[in-house]
N, C-alpha and C positions, 0 to 999 in steps of 0.2 A: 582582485585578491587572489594570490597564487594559494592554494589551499595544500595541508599535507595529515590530511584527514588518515583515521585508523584506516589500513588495510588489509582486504579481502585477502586470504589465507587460500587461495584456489591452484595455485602451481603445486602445492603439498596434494592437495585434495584429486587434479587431474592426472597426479603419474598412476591413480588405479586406474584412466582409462586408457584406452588405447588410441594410440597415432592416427589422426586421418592423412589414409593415402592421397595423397597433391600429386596431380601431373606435373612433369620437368616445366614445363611453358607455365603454369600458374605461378606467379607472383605473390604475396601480401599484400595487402595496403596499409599503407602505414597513415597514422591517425595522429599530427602534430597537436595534442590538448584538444578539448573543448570547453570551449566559453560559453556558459549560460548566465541569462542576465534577466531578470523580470521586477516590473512593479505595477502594482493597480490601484486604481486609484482610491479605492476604498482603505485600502492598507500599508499605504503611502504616508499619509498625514503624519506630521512630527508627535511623538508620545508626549505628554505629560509628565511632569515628574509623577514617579509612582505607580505610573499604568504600565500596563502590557498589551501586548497586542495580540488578537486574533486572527486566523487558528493557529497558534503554537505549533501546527506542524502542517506544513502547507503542498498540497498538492495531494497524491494517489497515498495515504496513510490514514484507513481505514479500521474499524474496531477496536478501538484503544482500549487495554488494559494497563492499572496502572499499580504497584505495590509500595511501599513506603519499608526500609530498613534502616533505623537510625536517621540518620539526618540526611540521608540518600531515597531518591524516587525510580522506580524502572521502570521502564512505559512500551509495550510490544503492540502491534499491530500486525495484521494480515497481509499476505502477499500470493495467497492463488497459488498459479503454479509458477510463476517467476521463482528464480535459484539467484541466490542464496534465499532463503525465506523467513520470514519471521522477524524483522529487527528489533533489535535489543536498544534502547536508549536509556540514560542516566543523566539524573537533574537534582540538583538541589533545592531548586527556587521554584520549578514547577512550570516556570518561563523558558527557560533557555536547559535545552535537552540537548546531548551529544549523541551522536550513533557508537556503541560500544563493537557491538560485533550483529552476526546475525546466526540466529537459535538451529536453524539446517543450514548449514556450510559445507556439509558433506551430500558426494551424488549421490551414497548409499544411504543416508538416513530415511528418505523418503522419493518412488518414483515416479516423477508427475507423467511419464510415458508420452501419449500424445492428447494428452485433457486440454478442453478450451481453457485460457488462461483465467478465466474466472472458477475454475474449479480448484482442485488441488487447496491449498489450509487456506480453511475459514476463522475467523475470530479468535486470536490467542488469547487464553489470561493466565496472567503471570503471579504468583504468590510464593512467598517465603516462607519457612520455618525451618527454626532450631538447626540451622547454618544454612537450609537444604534451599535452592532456590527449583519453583516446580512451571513449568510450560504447559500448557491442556491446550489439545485443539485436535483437529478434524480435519480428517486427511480426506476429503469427499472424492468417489470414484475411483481412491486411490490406499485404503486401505482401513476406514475408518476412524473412530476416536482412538487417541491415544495419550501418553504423557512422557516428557524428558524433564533432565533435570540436569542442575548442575551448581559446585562450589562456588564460581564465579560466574555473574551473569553477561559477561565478556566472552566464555566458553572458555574450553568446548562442553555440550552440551550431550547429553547420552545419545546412543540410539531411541527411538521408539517402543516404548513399554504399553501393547494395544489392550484396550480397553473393550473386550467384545461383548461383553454384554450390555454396552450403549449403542448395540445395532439400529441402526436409523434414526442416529440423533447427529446432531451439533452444538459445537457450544458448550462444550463441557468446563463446568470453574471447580476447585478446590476450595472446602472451608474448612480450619480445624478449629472445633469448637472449645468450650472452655475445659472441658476436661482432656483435654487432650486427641479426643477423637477426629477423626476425617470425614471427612463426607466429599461425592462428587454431585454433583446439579449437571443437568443438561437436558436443551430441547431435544422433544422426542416424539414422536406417534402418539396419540390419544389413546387410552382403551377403548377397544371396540374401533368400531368404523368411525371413519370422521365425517363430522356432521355437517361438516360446509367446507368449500378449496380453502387454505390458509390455518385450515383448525388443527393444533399442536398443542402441547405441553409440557410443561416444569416437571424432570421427574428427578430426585433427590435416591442417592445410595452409598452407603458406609463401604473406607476407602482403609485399609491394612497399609499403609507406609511404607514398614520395613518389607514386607512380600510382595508387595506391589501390587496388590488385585482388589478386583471389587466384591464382597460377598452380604450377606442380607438380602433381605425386601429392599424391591424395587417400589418408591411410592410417590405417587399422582402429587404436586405440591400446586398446582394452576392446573386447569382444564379452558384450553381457549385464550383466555387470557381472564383480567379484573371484571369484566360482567360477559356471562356468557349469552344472557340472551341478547345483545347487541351484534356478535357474531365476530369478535374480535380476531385478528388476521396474526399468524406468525408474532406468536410471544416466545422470543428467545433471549439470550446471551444473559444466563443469569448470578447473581453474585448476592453472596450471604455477608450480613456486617449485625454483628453482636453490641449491643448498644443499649442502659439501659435495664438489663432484665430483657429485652426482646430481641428476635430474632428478624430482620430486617432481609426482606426479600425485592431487590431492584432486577426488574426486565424491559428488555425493549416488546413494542408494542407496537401493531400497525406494520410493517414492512420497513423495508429503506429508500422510500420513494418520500413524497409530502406528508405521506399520511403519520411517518414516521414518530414516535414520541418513548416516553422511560414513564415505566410506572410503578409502585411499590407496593407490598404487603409487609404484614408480619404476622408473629407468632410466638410463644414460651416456647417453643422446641425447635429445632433443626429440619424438620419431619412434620413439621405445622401442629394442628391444620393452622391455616393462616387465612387474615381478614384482610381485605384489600383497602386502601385508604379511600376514603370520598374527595377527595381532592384530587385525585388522578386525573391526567396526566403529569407528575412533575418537571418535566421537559417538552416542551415540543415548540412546533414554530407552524403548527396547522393550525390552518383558517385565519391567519394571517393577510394583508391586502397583500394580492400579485404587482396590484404597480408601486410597493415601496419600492424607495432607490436602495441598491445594491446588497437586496436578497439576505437570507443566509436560510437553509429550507432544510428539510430532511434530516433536522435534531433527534438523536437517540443514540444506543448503547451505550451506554454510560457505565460507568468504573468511579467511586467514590473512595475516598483517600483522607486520612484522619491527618493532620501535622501537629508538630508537636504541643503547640498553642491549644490545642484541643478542637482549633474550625477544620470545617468539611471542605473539600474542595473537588470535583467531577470532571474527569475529562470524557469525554465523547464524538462522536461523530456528527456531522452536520457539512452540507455544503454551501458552493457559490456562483450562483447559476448567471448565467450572461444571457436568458432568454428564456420563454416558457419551460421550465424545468431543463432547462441544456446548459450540461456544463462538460469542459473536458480535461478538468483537476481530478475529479475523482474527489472518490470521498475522504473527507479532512479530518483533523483531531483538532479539537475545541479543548476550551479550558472554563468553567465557569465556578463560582462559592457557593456552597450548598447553606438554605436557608435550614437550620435544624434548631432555631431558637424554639418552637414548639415538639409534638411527637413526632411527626414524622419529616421527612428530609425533601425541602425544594428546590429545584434548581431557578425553571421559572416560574411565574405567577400567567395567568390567563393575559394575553394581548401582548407579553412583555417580549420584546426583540432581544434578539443574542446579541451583544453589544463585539464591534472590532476594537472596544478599546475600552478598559477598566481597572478596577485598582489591584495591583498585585496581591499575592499573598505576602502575608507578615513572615516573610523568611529573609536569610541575608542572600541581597540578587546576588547572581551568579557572571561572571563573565561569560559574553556573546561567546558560542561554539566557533572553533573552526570553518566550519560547514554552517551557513544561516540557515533556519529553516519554518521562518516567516518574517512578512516584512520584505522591503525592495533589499534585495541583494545582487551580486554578480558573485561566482565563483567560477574559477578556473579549474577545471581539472587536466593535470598537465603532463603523465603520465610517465614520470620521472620517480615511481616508485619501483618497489620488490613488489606489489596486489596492486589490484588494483581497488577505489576507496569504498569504501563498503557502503555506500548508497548506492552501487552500481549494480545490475541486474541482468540477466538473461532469460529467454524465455525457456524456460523447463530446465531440465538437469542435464548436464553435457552428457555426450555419449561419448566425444573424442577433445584430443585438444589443438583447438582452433585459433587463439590466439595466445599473446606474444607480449613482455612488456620487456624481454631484457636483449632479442636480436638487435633493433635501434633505441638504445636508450632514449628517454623523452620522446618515445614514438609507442601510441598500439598497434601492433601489429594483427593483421587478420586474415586469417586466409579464406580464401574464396571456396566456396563448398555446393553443388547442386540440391541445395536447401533456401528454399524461398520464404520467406515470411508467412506468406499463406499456407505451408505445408504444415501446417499444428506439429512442427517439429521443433529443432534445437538448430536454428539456425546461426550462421555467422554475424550474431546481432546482438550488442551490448548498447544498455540506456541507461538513460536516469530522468527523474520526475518528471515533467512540467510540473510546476508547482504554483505559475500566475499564469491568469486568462493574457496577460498582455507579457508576453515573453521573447527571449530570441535565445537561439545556439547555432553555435558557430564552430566548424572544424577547420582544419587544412591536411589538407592529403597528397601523399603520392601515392601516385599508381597508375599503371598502364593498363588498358584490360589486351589479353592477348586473342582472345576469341571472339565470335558472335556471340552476345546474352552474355559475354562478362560483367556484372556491374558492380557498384561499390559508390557507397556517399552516405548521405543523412537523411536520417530514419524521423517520420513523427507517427509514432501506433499506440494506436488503441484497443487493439487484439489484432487476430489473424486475419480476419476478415477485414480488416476497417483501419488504412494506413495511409501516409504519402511516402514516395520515395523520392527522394534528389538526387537522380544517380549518375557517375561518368562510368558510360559503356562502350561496345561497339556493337553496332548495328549494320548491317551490308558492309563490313571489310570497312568501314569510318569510325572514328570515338565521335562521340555526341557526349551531353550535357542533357538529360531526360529527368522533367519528373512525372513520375510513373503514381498509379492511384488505387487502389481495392476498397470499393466502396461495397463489400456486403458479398456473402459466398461465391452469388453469382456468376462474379469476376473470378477472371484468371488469377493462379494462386503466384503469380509472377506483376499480377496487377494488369492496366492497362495504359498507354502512352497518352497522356496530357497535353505537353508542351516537350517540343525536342529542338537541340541545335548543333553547330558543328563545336567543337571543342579539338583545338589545338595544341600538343604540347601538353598532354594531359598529366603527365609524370612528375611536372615540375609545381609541387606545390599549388594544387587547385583550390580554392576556397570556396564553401559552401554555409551558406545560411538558411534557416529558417525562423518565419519572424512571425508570432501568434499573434491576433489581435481579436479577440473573443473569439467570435462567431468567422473570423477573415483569418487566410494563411497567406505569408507570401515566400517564395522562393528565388532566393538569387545565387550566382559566382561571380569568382574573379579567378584572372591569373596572376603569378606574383608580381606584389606591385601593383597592381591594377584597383580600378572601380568596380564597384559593383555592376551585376548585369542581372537587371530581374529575368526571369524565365517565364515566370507567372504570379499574375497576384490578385488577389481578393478571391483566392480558391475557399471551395466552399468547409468550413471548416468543423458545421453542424455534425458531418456524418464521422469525426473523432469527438462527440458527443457518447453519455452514457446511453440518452434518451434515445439517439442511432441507434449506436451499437448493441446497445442490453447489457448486460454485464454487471460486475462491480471494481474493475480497475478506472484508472487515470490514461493520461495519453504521459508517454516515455518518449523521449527524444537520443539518437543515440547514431552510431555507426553502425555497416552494417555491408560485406561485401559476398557476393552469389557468383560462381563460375555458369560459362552456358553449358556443360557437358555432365 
């Protein structure tokens, strides 16, 4: 499927930077499309009439928030310090989500500098009023909480309006309550010392709209989390819902590991005090067996959503591990119905599995997006636009401008820059998701390298430290065919050589694969015309794991070319 998905608005955005100086001898490489293609087999199986499939948003799309206006849904999630950040989706059915734009488009709105790519914005939530659409999140290491807004949630989107008196918190959500008032919520520091590692709290404060600031008492709404002497770990990402006469308080609870889960309180006030439910956890997928077939683990932060019918519906977070807690999707956006026939709101019950397949919501479906984003799919991205499509990503904020979509039409172009992947900088590297354990992407390239250490080809990372490279170089005055590996700081920020071969005629259309298959990578070329040639295969594909690497991204697949000087 040739896709012609909304485009990234970034040629506007990079005439504020300035030109990187290119030696006469560097070239571009030019980047004919890329083909991604994935299916597994948990989310394979043909739907049922009626059902939908899980996760609704598949691969590295983390912290979903989601807000409902009219008969339209908006659903934002986190992206660290990757540029553009924040993406903006719109859905009707709840099922089938488009990418509208992305909420930082601009370098100046936020500067991720050189922060490990799990730093920079954590968990967006997104809410409406009285035309205004508002964005809350957390610029970590990078400037703190803040809030933008905007008419259309397509953009553009303000600068940063900071929020300094939620110093050392995250996780900030907007509620406006029934009289009209605002309130912000967000994890925070404890009063006083904290009593054990992971111990935080819900702290709630009245929000001025039109002046933009926070002013009142600051006040305690959780300590710890729903039972303090258990010694509950990291209670964040929290969201108020009015319902009832009560004020309904939803957090995540336990980390984002297994232990992960969602739990509730309420309250007559905004301001509490609030009583937590006996039923808690209402989410989670701990203590679950480890040898069920085909996982789904680390259920939480959830975001509840009224439709017009009056049912609840919860998107969240949760993933899908191909081996003891190792996965290299990243964390996913789930869809589940919230049980609210009694007081308080369920998602699941004790022992109950996230289901990959269930009844949809009572809305009218929507036609599949452009762009699929669960479910076996293939997309082409083919580089034949003015942007490029707004799934696509780099790491941090440009500092100059590096590539190219209109020198060879239906080619990217890129230019080669002494910026390695490992330099926690803004290198000559654009991706997009993995989004199935069982994947492949696939580019064609020209390019020649002119020097020692020129390289250029296809990328699978999962931060700085922790990537493969499929690169055509030269090495001693020869082009080779190299992929190259950074398994962890320790390695060279340029990687280390794997497997290498001679490569002939490298200018003419070199073809490059990469093919996931959980836990296994394999790497091959061709020359035009030709078959395939593996390079190497059944490389070890743990260490673009979370469980490897640490973090909270996915593994990105993408192009990506380095000069040697």
């Amino acid at each position: 499927m040739k896709t012609h998905s909304p485009l990234l608005p970034l040629a506007a955005t990079l005439a504020l930077a300035v030109a990187a100086p290119v030696c006469a001898q560097t070239q571009p490489a030019r980047f004919h499309s890329l083909t991604y293609e994935g299916a597994d087999p948990a989310t394979s199986a043909p739907l049922a009439p009626g059902q939908y499939r899980n996760p609704i948003l598949t691969g590295f799309y983390p912290d979903p928030s989601v807000t409902r206006v009219g008969e339209d849904y908006y659903l934002v999630t986190s992206t660290f310090s990757y540029f553009p950040g924040i993406p903006v989706f719109h859905s009707r059915d709840l099922v089938n989500w488009t990418q509208i734009g992305n909420a930082i488009d601009r370098p100046g709105q936020l500067d991720f500098a050189a922060l490990g790519l799990s730093r920079g914005v954590f968990a967006p939530t997104i809410e409406h009023h009285d035309g205004t659409f508002y964005i809350l999140n957390t610029c970590v290491d990078c400037g703190g909480n803040f809030l933008i807004t905007a008419t259309d949630p397509a953009g553009p989107w303000s600068d940063p309006v900071w929020l300094p008196e939620l110093h050392g918190g995250i996780d900030p959500s907007l509620f406006v309550d029934q009289q009209g008032q605002a309130w912000i919520l967000n994890n925070g520091p404890p009063e006083g010392e904290p009593q054990y590692d992971g111990h935080r709290a819900i702290w709630i404060q009245r929000y001025d709209l039109e002046r933009q600031v926070t002013f009142g008492p600051r006040t305690v709404l959780v300590n710890g989390g729903v039972d303090f002497s258990t010694k509950p770990i990291w209670i964040e990402g929290p969201h108020l819902i009015f319902r009832n006469g009560w004020y309904y308080l939803t957090c995540a609870e336990g980390g984002t590991a297994e232990g992960h889960s969602q739990v509730v309180l309420r309250a007559r006030a905004p301001d509490g005090p609030f009583v937590a439910f006996e039923g808690n956890p209402i989410l989670t997928q701990k203590g679950l067996p480890g040898d069920r077939p085909y996982p789904i683990t680390s259920a939480g932060h959830a975001d509840l959503v009224q439709t017009p019918d009056g049912n609840w519906w919860a998107t969240f977070l949760a993933v899908r591990p191909y081996g003891p807690d190792q996965y290299n999707t990243g964390r996913e956006t789930f869809l589940m119905p919230v049980d609210w026939s009694g007081e308080w709101p369920i998602i699941t019950v004790p022992d109950q599995v996230i289901p990959y397949q269930a009844a949809r919501p009572d809305l009218p479906e929507q036609p599949a997006p452009a762009v699929p984003t669960g479910g076996p799919f293939r997309v082409v991205d083919s580089f034949d636009g003015p942007g490029l499509p707004t799934h696509w990503m780099m790491m941090r904020n440009p500092r100059e401008t590096w590539f190219d979509l209109a020198a060879t039409p239906g080619a990217l172009s890129l230019t080669p820059r002494p910026v390695d992947l490992g330099d926690n900088g803004n290198p000559s590297f654009l991706g997009r998701r993995q989004q199935h354990q069982y994947a492949t992407a696939e580019t064609t390239m020209d390019w020649t390298p002119a020097r020692d250490g020129d390289r250029a080809g296809l990328v699978a990372l999962q931060s700085d430290d922790w990537w493969y490279f499929l690169a055509v170089g030269r090495e001693a005055g020869e082009t080779v065919i190299q992929l190259r590996r950074r398994a962890g700081p320790d390695e060279a920020a340029d990687g280390v050589v794997m497997a290498s071969a001679p490569l002939s005629r490298a200018s003419d259309a070199t073809r490059l694969r990469i093919t996931a298959r959980a836990d296994r990578y394999d790497f091959a070329f061709a020359g035009p015309g030709g078959g395939w040639t593996d390079l190497m295969t059944d490389v070890d594909g743990t260490i673009l794991s979370t469980r490897t690497a640490g973090g909270f991204v996915g593994v990105v697949f993408g192009p990506h070319a380095r000069s040697g000087h």
